[in-house]
N, C-alpha and C positions, 0 to 999 in steps of 0.2 A: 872713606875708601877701605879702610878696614874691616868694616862690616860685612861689608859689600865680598871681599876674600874669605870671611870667617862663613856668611851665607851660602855663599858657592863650595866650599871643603865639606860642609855639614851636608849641601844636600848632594855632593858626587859620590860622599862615602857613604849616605843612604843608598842613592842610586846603584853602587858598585853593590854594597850588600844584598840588595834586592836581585840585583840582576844573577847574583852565586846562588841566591834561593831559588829563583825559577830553574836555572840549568842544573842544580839538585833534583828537583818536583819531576825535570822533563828525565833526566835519568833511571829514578827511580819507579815513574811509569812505565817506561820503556821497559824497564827490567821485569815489573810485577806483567805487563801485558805479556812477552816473553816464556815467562813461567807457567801463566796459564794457558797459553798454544801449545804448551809440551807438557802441561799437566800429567795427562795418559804416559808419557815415555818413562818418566824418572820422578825419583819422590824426591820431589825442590822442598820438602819442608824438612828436609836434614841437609839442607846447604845453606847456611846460614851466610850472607854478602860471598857468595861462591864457592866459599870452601867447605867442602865435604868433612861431615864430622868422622872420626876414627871411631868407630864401636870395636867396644871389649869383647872379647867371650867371657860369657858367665862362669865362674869359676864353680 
């Protein structure tokens, strides 16, 4: 009987792991397809995970 609990914990905490990876994957495409629909409007390659980097003036 114990096995049989120790089987079922090991393969829902794969399964639980697995399934944060996909809804990652699905996000993260979401995001990149996103980016590239508004390529032309804004330069997404200085917003790093959305935040706008602060530029200096050159002194």
């Amino acid at each position: 009987m114990s096995e049989t609990w120790m089987g079922l914990i090991i393969g829902g905490s794969a399964l639980s792991i697995a399934m944060l990876m996909v809804i990652d994957h699905y996000r993260r495409e979401r995001r990149r397809a996103r980016l590239l629909r508004h390529l032309d409007h804004h330069e997404w390659w200085h917003q790093p995970r959305g935040r706008m980097l602060v530029r200096r003036p050159h002194q």
